[in-house]
N, C-alpha and C positions, 0 to 999 in steps of 0.2 A: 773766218767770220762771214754768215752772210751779208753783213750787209757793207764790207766791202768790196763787194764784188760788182763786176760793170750791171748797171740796167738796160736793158737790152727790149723791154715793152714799159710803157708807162704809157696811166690817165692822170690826165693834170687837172683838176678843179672840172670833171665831167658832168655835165648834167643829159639826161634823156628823158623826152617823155611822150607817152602815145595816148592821144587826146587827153582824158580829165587824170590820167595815171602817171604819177612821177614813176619812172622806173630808175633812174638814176638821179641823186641830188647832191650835186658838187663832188662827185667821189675822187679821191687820189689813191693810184695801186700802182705797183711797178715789180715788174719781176726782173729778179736777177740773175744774171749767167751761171748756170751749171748747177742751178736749186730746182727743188720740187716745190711750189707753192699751191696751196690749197685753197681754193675761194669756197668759204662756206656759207651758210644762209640758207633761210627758209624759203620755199614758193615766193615767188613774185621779189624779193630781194633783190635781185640784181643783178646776178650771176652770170647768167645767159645771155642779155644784153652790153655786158662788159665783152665777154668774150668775142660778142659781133663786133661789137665797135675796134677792138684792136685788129681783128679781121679785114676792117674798113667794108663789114656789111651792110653798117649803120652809117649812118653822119650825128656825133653828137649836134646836141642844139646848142649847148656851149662847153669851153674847155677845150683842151691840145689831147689826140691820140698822136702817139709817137711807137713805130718796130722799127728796130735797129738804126734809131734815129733817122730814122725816114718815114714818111707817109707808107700807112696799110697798105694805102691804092698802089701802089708802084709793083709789078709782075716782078721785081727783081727780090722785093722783100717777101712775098708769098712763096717765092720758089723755096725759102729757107724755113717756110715751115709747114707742119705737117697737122691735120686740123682730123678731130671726132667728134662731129655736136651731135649732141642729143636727139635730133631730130633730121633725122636724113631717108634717102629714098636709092634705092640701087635697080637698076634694070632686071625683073626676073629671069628674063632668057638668057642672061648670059654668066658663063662659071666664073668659079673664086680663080682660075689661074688669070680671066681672060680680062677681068678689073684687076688684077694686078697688075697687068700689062703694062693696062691703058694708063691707069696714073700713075704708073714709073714712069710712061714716056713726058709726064709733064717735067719732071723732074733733070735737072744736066747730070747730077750723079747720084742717082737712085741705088739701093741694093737691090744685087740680084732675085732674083724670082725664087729661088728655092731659099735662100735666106729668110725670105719673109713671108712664106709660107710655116716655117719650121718657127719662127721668132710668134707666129699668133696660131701654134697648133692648127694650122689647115691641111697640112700637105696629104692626109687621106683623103680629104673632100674636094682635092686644087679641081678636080674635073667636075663638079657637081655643079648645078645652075644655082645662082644666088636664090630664086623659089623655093628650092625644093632643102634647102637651108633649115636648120629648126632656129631656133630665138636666140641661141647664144652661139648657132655656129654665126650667123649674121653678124651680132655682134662681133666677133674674134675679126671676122672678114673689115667690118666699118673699122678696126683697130689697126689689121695689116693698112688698108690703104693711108691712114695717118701714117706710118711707119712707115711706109715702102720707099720713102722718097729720101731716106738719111736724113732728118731737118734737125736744126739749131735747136729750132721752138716745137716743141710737140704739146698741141691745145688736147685736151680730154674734156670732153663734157659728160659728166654722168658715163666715164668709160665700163663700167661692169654693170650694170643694169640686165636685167637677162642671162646672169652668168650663174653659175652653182658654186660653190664655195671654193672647189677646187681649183677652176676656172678662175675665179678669181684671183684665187694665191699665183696661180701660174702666171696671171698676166702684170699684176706683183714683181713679179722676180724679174718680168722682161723689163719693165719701168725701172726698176731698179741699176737692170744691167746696161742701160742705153744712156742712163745719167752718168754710171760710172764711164762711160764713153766722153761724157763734156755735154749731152743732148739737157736743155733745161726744161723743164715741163710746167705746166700750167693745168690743171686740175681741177674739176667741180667736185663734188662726190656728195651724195646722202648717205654716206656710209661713213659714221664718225670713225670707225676701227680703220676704214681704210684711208682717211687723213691724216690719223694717230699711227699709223705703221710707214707713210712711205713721205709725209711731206716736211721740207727745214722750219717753213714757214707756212704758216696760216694766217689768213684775213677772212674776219667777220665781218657780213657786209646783211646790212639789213634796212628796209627801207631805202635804198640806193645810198646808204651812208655808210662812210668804214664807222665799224664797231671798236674792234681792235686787231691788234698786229702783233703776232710774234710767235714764236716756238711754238712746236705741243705743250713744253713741259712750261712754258714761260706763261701760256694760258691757261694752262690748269692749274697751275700756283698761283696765278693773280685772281683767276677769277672763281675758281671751284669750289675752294675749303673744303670743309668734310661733307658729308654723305652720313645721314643718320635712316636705316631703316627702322619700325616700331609700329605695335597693334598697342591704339591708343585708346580712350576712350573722348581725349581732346581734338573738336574738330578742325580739321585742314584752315577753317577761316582763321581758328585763333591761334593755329600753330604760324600762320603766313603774320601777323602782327608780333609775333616774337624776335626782341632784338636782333640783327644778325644775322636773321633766313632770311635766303636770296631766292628758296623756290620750295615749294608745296607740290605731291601728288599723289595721286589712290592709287596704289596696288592689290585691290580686291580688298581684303581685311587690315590691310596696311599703310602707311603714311612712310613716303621718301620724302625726305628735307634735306635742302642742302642749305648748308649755314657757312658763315663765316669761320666760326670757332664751334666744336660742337659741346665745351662743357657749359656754357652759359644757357643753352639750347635743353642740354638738355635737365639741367638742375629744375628751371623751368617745367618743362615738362612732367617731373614727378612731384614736382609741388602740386600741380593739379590733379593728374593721376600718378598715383602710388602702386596701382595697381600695373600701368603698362610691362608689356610683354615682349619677346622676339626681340630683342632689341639688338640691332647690329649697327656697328660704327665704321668708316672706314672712308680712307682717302677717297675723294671725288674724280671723277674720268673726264674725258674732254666732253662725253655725250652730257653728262651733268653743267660743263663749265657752258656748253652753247647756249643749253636751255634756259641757263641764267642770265647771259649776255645778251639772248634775243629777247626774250619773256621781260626783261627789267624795264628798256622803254613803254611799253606796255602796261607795268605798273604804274611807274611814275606817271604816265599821260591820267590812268586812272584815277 
């Protein structure tokens, strides 16, 4: 069971904020040994601020950041792990073998160089200058040097971004096979399919506040319900006032609703129109369960 297992990163009651913008408001998260966890959330949520701050790139303004129950700052707790943010910069002159080098030698027991070559698909490019790189060989590259150093904690930030489907799955399988090693990871993704394929646990974090916590399958059953597609003649505002919908949206000639239960939804709905059409029913996905998670305060405030 994940959650007994040791915690090895924890934010305790964190708050951040950069002038008039809360980025973080009291948040608590903590990842645990030898899990995949997912931080998800829309723009500006949190996501990427969390991740500095266990970094100790930040200094929260209030709250405890705690890696390996030690301070971020400490050179002995960064050695243990292995970082991809979202937003990085690599010297163009110099090749994929010659940054591999360099940050294995940060590292006391790094993999070998041809390992981590072969572990992020480079080893045709190991001689190529990071420049002359295309968009997702860079990426694979920003992946190996997270990798190269064997770490505990491996951070992902938005790790496939730039990648093609394939690419993607490939790097998939390495993630997978480095946890089956004991490596724990930490994860952003805008890619619902690929927090619903690789993570134990997910946290929803919106407006710098946890949303909620738990499984894929333990979020799309609490929060999803069904999934009603349908060419309606009833409009989205009065389909969004029917008991039990959680979310309203246009598909060109069509109306996605996701409800709590969908016979009540949709008995409703033919009381009005008798005439509707296309009508398809069907379990809700975790892309459905966000949108209702995140989108809900947003009602309610309304």
């Amino acid at each position: 069971m994940a959650q007994d297992r040791p915690i090895i990163a924890r934010l305790e009651g964190v708050s951040k904020r950069y002038g008039a913008v809360q980025a973080l408001d009291g948040l608590d998260l903590d990842v645990r040994r030898g899990e995949v966890l997912a931080v998800l959330g829309p723009n500006g949520a949190g996501k990427t601020t969390s991740i500095a701050l266990l970094l100790g790139l930040l200094q929260p303004d209030a709250g405890k950041v705690t890696l390996f129950d030690m301070s971020p700052m400490q050179r002995a707790v960064r050695e243990r792990c292995g970082v991809m943010l979202q937003v990085s910069r690599l010297p163009e002159p110099i090749t994929v073998r010659e940054h591999i080098q360099l940050f294995s030698s940060y590292y006391p027991k790094p993999l070998p160089i041809e390992e981590t070559l072969v572990l992020a698909g480079l080893t045709e490019v190991a001689d190529r200058r990071f420049g002359k790189l295309s968009g997702g060989q860079q990426q694979r590259l920003k992946f190996a040097l997270a990798l190269c150093g064997d770490p505990e904690l491996l951070f992902l930030d938005e790790p496939t971004a730039a990648l093609d489907v394939e690419a993607r799955r490939q790097l998939w399988d390495v993630i997978r096979a480095r946890v089956a090693r004991g490596t724990t990871v930490l994860l952003t993704t805008h890619y619902l399919e690929e927090a619903d394929a690789l993570a134990d646990r997910i946290v929803v974090v919106d407006h710098g506040k946890l949303v909620v916590a738990g499984s894929p399958a333990e979020i799309k059953a609490r929060s999803a319900g069904r999934r009603i597609r349908c060419v309606t003649r009833v409009s989205a505002e009065n389909v969004a006032r029917m008991a039990g919908v959680k979310d309203v949206s246009r598909h060109g000639a069509a109306l996605e609703i996701l409800a709590a239960r969908a016979e009540p939804v949709l008995r409703e709905l033919l009381s009005q129109d008798p005439d509707l059409s296309d009508l398809e029913v069907s379990g809700a996905g975790l892309e459905q369960a966000f949108l209702a998670l995140t989108r809900q305060p947003q009602k309610e405030a309304a």
